[in-house]
C-alpha positions in Angstrom: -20.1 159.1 -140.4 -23.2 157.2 -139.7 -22.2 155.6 -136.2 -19.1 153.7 -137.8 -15.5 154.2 -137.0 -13.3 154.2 -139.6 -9.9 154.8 -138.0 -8.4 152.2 -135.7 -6.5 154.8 -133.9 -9.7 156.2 -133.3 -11.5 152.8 -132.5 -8.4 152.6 -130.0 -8.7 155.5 -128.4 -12.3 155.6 -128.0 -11.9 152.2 -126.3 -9.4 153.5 -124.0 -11.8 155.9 -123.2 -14.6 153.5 -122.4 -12.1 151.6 -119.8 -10.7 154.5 -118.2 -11.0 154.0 -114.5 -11.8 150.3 -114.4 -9.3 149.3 -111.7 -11.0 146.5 -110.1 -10.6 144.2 -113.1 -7.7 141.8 -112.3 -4.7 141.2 -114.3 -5.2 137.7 -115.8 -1.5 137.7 -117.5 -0.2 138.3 -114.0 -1.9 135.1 -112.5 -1.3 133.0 -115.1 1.3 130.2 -113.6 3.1 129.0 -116.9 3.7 125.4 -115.8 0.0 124.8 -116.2 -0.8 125.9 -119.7 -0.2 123.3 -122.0 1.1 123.1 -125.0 -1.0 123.1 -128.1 -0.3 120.8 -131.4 -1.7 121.0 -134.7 -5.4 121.8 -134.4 -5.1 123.4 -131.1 -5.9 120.6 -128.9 -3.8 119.9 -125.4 -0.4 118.1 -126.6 -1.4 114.2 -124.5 1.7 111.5 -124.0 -1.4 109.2 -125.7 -1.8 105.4 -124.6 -3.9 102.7 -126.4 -6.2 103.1 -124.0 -6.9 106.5 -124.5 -6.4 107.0 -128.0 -9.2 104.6 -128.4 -11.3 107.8 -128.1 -9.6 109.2 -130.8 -10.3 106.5 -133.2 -12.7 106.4 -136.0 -13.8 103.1 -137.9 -15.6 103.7 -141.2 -18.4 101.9 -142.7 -16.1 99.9 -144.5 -14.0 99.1 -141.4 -11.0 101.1 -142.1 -9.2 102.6 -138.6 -7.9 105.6 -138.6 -6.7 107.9 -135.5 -5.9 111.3 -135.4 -3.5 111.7 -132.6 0.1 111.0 -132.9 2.1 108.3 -132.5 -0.9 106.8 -134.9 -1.9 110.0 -137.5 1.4 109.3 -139.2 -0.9 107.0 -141.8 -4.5 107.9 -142.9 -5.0 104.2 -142.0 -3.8 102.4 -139.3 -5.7 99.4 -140.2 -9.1 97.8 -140.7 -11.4 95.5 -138.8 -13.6 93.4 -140.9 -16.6 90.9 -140.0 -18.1 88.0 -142.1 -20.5 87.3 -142.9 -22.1 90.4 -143.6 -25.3 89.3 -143.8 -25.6 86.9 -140.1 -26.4 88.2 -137.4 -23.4 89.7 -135.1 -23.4 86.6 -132.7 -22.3 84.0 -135.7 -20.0 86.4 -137.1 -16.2 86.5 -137.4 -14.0 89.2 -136.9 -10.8 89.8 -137.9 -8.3 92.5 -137.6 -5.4 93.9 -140.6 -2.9 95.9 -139.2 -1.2 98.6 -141.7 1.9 99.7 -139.9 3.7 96.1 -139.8 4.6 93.7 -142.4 2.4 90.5 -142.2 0.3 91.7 -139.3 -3.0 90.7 -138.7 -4.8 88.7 -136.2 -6.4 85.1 -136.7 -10.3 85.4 -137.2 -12.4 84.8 -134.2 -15.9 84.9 -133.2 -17.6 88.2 -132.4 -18.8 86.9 -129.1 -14.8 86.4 -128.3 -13.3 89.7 -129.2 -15.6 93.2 -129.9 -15.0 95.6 -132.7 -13.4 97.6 -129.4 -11.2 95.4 -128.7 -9.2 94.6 -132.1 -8.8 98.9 -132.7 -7.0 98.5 -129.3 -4.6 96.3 -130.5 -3.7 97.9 -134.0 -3.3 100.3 -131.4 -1.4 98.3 -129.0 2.0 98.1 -131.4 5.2 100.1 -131.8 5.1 102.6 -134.3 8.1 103.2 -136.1 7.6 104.7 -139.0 10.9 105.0 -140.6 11.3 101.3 -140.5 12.9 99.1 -142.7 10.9 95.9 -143.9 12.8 93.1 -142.1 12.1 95.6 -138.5 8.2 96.0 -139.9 8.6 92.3 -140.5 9.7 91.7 -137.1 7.5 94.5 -135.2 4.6 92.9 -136.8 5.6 89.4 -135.2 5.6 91.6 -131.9 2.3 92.6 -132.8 0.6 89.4 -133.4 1.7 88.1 -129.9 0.8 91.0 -128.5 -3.0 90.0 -129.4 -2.2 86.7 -128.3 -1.2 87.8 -124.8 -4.1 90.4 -125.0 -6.4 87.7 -125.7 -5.5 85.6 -123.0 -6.0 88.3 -120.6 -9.4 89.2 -121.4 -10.3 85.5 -121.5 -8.1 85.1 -117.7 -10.2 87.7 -116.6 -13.6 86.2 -117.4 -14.6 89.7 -120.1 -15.5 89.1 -123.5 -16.3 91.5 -126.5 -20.0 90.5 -127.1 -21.6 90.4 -130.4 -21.5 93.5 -131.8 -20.1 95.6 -128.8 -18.7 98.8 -129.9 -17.4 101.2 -127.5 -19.1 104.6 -127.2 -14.7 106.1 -127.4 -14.6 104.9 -131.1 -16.5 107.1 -133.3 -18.3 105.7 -136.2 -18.9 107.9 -139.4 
């Protein structure tokens, strides 16, 4: 039948043939230990207990300046927020930058200058708050007050700790378009 098989009991069989006596092969089901496997979610990727810090990776900021992350807590919403920087046509070090979050009521950062907080630092934060996505206005109301201190307090840090963004510094983690 011009060399192809066109039973599977006979593709079976002939296959059972072709291993017959291979002993030394080990059993990989046997040594599998089941606490290490992890479990897969959607898209097969490891399930991750994900932080803001390493979601960051899993961020990706379009041209427009729209955030979006596909892991959860954060893939509940297409967009999780958007950093904008104005303006447009100045160069990096005289612009500001300015950060809307999408998953709280009134939540967005004041404007600052691009040499004070990098395009890194703002997805971050709008990474930084409690997601709840059930909520009801007056608790988005009141987790986006949480949110807005929480940059504060973030802010403060980074300028305690002598690091600043830098015009234009974008961190290799978030992926642009």
């Amino acid at each position: 039948m011009n060399g192809v098989v066109e039973d599977d009991e006979q593709a079976g069989a002939e296959a059972e043939a072709t291993c017959e006596g291979v002993t030394d092969a080990p059993n990989l089901v046997d040594e599998i230990d089941p606490d290490g496997i992890e479990p897969l979610v959607e898209g097969g990727s490891p399930m991750v207990d994900w932080t803001a810090e390493t979601a960051v990776t899993q961020c990706e900021v379009s041209t427009m300046g729209y955030v979006s992350c596909k892991v959860s807590p954060w893939s509940y919403r297409p967009v999780i927020g958007r950093v904008t920087c104005w303006p447009a046509d100045a160069p990096s070090h005289k612009q500001s930058i300015q950060s809307s979050c999408y998953m709280h009521a009134s939540c967005r950062t004041p404007a600052k200058m691009r040499k004070q907080v990098s395009e890194e630092f703002l997805v971050r934060w709008l990474l930084s708050g409690i997601v709840e996505p059930d909520a009801s206005q007056a608790r988005r109301r009141e987790l986006g007050r949480l949110h807005v201190q929480t940059f504060k307090d973030m802010l403060a840090q980074q300028s305690s700790a002598g690091e600043f963004g830098g015009a234009g510094s974008v961190s290799s983690g978030l992926v642009q378009p």
